[in-house]
ZATIKE-671590 format. One record per atom (N, C-alpha, C): residue number from 1; x, y, z. Coordinates in Angstrom, 3 decimals, always signed. Example, Ala and Ser with C-alpha at 12.3 -4.5 7.8 and 13.67 -1.06 7.14 Angstrom:
BEGIN
   nr        xx        yy        zz
    1   +13.190    -5.690    +7.800
    1   +12.300    -4.500    +7.800
    1   +13.200    -3.300    +7.800
    2   +12.850    -2.250    +7.080
    2   +13.670    -1.060    +7.140
    2   +12.900    +0.030    +7.870
***
This chain:
BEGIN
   nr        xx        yy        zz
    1    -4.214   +65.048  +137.571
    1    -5.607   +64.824  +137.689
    1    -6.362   +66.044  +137.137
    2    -7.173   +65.924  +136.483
    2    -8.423   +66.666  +135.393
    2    -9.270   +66.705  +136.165
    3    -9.540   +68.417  +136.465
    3   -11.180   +68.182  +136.641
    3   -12.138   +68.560  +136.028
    4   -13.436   +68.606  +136.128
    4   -13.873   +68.906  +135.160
    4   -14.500   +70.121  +135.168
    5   -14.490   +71.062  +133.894
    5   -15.290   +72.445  +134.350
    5   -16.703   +72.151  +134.273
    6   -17.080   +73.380  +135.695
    6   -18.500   +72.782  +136.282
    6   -18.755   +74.828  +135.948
    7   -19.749   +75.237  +135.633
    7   -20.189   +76.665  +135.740
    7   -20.967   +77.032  +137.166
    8   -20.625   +77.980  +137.047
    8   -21.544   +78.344  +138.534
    8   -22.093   +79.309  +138.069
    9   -23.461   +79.162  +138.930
    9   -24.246   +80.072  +138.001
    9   -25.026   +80.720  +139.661
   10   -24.939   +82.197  +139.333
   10   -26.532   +82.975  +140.944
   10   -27.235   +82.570  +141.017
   11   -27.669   +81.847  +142.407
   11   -28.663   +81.958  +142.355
   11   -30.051   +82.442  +142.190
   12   -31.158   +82.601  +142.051
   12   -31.895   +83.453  +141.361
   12   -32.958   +83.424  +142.709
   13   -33.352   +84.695  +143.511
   13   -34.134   +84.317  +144.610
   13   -35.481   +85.496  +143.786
   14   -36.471   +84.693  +143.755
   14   -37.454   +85.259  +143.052
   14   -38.663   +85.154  +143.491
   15   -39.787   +86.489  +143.078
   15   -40.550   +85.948  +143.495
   15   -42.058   +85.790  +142.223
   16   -42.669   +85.216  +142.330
   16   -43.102   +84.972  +141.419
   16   -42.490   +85.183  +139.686
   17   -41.715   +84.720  +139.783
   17   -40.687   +85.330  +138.193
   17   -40.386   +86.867  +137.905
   18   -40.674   +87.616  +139.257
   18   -40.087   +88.959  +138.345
   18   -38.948   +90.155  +138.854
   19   -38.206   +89.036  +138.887
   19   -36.961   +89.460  +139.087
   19   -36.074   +89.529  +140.182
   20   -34.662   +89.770  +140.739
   20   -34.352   +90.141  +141.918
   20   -34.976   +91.147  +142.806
   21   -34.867   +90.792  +143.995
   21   -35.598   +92.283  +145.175
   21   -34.592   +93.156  +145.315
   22   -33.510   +93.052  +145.068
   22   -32.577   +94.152  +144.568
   22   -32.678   +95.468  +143.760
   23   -33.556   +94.632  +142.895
   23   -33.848   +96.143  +141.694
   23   -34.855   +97.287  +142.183
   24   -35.619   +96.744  +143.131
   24   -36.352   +98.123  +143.648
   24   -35.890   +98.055  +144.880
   25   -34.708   +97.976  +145.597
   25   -33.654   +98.627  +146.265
   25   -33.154   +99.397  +145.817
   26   -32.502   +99.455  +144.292
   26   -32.141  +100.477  +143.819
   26   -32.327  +101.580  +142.741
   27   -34.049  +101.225  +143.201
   27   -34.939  +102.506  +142.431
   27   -35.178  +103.400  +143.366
   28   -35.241  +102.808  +144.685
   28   -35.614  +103.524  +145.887
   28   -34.458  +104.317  +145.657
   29   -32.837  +103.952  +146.045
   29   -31.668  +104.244  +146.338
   29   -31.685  +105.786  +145.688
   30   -32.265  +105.475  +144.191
   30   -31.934  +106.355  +143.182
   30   -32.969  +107.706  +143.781
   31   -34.284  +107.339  +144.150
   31   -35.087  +108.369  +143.852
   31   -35.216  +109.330  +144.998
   32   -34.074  +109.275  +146.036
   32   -33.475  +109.548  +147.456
   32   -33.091  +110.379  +146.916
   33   -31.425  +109.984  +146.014
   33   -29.980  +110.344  +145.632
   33   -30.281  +111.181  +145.107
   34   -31.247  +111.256  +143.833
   34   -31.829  +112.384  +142.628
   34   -31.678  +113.942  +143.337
   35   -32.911  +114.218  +144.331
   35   -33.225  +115.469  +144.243
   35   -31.979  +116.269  +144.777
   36   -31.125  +115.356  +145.993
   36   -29.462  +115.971  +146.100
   36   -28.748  +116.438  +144.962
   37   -28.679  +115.599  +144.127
   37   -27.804  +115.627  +143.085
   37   -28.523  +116.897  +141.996
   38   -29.706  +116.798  +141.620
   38   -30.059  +118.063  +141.247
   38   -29.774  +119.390  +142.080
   39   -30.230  +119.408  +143.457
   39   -29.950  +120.292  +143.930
   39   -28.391  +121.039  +144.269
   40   -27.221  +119.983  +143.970
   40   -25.956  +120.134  +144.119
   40   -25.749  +120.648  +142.606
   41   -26.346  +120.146  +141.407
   41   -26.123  +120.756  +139.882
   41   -26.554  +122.157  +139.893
   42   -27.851  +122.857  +140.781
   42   -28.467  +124.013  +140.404
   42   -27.250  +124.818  +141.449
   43   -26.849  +124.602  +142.162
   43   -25.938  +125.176  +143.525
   43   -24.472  +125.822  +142.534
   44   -23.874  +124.697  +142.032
   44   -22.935  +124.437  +140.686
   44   -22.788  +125.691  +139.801
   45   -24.358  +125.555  +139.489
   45   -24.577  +126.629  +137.940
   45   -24.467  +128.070  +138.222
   46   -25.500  +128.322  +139.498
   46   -25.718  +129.832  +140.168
   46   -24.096  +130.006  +140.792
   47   -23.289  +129.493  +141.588
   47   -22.080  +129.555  +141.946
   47   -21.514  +130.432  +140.791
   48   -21.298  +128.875  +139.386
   48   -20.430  +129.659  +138.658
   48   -20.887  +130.733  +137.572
   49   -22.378  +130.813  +137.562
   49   -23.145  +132.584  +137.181
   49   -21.795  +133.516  +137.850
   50   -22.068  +133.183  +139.193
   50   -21.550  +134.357  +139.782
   50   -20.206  +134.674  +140.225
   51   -19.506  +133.892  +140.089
   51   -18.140  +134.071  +139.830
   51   -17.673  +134.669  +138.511
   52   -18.419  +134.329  +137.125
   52   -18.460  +134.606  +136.126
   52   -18.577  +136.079  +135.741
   53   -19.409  +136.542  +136.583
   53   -20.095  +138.154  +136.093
   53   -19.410  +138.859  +137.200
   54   -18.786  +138.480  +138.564
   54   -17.841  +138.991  +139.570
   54   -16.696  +139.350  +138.398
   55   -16.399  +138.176  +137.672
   55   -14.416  +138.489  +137.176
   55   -14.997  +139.428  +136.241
   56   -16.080  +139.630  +135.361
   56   -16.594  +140.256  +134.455
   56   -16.902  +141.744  +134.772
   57   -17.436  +142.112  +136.139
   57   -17.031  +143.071  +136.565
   57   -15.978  +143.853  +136.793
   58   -15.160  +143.203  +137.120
   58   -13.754  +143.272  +138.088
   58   -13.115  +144.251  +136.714
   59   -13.153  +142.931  +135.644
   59   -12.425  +143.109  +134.402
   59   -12.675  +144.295  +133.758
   60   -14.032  +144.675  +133.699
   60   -14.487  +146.205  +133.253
   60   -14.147  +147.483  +133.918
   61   -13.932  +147.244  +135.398
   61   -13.601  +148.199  +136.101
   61   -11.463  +148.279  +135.976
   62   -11.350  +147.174  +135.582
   62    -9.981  +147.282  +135.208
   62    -9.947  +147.825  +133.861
   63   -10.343  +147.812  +132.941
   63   -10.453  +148.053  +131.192
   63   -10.834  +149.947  +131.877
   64   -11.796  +150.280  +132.015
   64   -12.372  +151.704  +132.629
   64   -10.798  +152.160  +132.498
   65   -10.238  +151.708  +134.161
   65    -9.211  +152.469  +134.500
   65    -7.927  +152.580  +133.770
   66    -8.288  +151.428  +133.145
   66    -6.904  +151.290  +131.991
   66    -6.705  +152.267  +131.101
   67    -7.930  +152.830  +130.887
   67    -8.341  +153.725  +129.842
   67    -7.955  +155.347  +130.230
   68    -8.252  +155.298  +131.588
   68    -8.367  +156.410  +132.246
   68    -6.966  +157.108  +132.875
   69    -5.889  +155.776  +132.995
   69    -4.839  +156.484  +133.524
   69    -4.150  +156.647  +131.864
   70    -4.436  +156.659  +131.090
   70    -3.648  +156.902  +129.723
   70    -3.696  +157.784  +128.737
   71    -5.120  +158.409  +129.497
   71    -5.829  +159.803  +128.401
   71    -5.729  +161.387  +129.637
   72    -4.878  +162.108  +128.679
   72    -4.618  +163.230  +129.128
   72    -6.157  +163.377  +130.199
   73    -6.535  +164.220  +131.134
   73    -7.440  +164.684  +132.006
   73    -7.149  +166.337  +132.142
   74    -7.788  +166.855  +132.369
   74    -8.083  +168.355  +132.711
   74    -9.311  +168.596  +133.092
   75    -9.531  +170.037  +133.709
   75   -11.456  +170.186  +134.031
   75   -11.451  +171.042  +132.922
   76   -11.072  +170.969  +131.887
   76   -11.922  +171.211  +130.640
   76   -12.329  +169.832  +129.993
   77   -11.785  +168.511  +130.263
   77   -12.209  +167.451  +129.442
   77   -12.920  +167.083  +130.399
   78   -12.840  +166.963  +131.553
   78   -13.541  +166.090  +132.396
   78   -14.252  +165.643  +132.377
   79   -15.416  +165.903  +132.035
   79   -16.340  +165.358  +131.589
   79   -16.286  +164.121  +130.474
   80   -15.738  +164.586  +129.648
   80   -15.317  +163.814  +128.094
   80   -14.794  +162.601  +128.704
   81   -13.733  +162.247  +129.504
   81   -12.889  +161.501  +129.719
   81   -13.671  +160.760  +130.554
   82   -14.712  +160.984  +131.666
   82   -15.215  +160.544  +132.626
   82   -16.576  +159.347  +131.216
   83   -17.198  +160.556  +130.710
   83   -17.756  +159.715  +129.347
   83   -16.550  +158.069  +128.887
   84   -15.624  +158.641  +128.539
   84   -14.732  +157.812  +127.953
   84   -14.377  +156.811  +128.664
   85   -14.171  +156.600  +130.029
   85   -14.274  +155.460  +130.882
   85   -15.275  +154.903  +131.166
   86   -16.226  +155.317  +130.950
   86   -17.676  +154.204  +131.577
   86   -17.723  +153.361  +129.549
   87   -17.448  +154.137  +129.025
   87   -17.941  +153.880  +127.594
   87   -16.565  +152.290  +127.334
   88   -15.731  +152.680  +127.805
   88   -14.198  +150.919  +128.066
   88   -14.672  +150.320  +128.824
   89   -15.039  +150.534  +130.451
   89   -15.636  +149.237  +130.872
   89   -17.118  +148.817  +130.472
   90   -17.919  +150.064  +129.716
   90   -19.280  +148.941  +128.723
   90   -18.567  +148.169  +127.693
   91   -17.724  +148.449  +127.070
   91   -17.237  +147.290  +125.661
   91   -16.503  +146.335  +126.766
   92   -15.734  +146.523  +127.780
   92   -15.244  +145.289  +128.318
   92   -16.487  +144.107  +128.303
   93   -17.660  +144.581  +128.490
   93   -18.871  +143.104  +129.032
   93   -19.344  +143.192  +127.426
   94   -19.333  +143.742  +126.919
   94   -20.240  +143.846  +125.490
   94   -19.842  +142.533  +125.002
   95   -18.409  +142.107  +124.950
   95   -17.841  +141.757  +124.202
   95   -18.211  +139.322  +125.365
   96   -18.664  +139.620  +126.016
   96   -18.974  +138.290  +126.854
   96   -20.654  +138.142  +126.627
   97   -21.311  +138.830  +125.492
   97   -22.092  +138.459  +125.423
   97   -23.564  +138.760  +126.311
   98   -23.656  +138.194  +127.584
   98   -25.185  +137.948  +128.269
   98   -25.308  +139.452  +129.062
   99   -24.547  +140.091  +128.837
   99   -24.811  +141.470  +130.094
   99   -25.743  +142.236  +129.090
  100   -26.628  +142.776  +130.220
  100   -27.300  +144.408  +129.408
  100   -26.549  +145.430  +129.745
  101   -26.041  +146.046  +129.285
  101   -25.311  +147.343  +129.623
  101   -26.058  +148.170  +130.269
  102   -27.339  +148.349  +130.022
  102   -28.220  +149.520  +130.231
  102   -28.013  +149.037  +131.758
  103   -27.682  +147.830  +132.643
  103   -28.087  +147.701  +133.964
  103   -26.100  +147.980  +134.900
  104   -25.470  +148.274  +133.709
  104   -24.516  +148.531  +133.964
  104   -24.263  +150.042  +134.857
  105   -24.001  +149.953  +135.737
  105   -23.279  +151.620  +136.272
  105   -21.975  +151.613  +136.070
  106   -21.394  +152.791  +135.979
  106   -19.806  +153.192  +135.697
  106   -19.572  +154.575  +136.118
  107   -18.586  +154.481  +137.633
  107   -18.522  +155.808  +138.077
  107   -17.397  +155.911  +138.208
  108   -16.877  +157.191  +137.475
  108   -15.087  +157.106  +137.125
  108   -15.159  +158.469  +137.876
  109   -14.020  +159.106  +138.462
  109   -13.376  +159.970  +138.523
  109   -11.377  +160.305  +139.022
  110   -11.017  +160.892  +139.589
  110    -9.994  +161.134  +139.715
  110    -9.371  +161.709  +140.829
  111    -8.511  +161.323  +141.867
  111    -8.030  +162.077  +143.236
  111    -6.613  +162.588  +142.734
  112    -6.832  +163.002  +143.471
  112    -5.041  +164.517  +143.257
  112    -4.875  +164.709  +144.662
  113    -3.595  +164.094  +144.505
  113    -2.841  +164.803  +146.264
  113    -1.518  +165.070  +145.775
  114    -1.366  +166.552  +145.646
  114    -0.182  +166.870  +145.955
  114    +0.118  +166.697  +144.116
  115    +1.244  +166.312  +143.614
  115    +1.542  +165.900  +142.020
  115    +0.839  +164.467  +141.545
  116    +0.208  +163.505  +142.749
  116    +0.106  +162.292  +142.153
  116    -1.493  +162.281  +141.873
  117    -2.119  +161.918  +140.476
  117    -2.980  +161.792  +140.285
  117    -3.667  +160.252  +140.257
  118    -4.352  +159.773  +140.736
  118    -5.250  +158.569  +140.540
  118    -6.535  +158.741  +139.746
  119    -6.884  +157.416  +138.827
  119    -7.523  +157.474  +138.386
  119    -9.263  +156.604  +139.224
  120    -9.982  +156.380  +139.500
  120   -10.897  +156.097  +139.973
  120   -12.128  +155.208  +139.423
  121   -12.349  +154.211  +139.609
  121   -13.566  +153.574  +138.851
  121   -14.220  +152.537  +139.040
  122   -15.240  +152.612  +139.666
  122   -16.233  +151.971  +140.059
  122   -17.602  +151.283  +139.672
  123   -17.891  +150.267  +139.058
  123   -18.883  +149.147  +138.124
  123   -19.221  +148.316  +139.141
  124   -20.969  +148.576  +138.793
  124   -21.382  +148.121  +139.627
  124   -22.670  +147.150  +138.536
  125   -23.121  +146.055  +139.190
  125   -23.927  +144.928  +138.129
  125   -24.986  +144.102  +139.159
  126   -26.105  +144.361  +138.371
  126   -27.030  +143.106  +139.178
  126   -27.171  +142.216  +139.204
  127   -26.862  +141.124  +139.719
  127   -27.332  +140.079  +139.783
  127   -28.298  +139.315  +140.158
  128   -28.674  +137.892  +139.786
  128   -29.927  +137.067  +140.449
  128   -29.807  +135.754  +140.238
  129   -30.072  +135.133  +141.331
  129   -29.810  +133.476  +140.957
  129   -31.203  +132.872  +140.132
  130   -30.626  +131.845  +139.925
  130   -31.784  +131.085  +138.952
  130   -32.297  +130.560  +140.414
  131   -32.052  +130.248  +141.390
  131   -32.954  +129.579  +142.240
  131   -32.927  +130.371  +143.508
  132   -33.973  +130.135  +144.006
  132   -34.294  +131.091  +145.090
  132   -33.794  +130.054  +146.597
  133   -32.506  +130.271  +146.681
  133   -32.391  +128.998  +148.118
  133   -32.695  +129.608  +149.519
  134   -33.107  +130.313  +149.577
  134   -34.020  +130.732  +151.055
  134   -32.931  +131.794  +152.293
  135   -31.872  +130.721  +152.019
  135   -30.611  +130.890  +153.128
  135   -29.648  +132.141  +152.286
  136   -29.971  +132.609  +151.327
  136   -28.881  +133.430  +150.302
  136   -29.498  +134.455  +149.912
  137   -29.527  +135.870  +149.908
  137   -30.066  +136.332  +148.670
  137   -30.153  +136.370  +147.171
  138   -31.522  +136.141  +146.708
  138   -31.291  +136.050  +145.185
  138   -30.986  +137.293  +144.252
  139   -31.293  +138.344  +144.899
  139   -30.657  +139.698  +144.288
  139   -29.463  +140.385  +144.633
  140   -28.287  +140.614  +144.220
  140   -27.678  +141.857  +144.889
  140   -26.589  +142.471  +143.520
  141   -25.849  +143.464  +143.998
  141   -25.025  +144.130  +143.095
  141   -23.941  +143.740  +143.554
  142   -23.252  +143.088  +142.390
  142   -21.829  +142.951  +142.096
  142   -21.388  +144.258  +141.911
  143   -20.115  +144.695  +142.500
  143   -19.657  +145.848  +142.774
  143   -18.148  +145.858  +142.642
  144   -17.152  +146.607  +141.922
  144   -15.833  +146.114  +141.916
  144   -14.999  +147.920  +141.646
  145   -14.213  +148.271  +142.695
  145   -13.628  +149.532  +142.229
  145   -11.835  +149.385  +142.134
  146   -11.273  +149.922  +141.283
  146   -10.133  +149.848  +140.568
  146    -9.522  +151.489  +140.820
  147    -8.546  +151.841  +141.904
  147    -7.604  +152.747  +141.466
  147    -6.535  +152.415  +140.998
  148    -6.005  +153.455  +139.840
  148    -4.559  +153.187  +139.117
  148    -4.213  +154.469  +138.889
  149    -2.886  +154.841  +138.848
  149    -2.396  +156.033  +139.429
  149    -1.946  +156.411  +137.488
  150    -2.178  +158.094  +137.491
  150    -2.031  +158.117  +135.909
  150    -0.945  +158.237  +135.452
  151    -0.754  +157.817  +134.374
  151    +0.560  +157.732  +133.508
  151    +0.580  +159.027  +132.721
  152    -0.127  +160.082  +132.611
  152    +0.185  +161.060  +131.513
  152    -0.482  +162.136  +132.519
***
C-alpha cells in the first residue's frame, strides 16, 4: 500500500503579517547576551596584555643575567658591566616591538659570599589596562628579578 506524500508545512502564528513573535525574543535574548560577551572580550585582551609583558619582563631580566654571569666583573669594570646588563635586557623588549624602553628600569648587580659570585637583576615595567574595572588596579609595575651564579 502507497501513500501519498503530503508536506507539512509550520504553522505560521502571526500577527498582522509581520512575522513570528519569536524574532523579538531573540533580539531581546541578544541585546542582554551582548554587553557580557563584550565585557568577557575586553577581560580576554587586558588578561593577555598582561601575561604578555609579565613573560616579556621575566625574559629581559633573564637575557640581563645571561649576559652578566658570562662577562668577566671586577670594581674596575663595574660599572661598565652593570651598563652592559641593563643595555641585554633593553634589546631583550626592543626586539617585541610595543615597549618604551625609556619606562624600562634595569638594576643589575652582584653578591659574593665566600668564592661564589651571583649575578643579580632586576626589570621592572609599567603597566595599564585598557579598561578601568573598578575591582583591579589599572596601574602597577611588572617586576621580575633573576639570580644566576657566574660562570667566569
Amino acid at each position: 500500500m502507497r501513500r501519498s506524500a503530503t508536506s507539512i508545512r509550520p504553522s505560521k502564528s502571526t500577527r498582522h503579517g509581520q512575522g513570528t513573535p519569536r524574532a523579538g525574543a531573540a533580539a531581546i535574548e541578544f541585546a542582554i547576551v551582548l554587553p557580557l560577551l563584550v565585557m568577557v572580550l575586553a577581560a580576554t585582551i587586558d588578561f593577555s596584555r598582561f601575561a604578555y609583558t609579565s613573560i616579556s619582563v621575566s625574559n629581559a631580566a633573564r637575557a640581563g643575567a645571561g649576559y652578566g654571569i658570562f662577562h668577566p666583573l671586577d670594581e674596575f669594570t663595574r660599572d661598565r658591566w652593570i651598563d652592559r646588563v641593563a643595555e641585554a635586557a633593553a634589546d631583550e623588549l626592543v626586539g617585541w616591538g610595543a615597549y618604551d624602553t625609556t619606562k624600562l628600569v634595569v638594576t643589575a648587580d652582584f653578591l659574593s659570599s665566600g668564592g661564589d659570585k651571583r649575578a643579580v637583576v632586576t626589570v621592572s615595567y609599567p603597566f595599564k589596562t585598557q579598561v578601568n574595572w573598578g575591582f583591579f588596579p589599572s596601574t602597577m609595575t611588572i617586576q621580575q628579578k633573576t639570580v644566576l651564579p657566574m660562570i667566569r
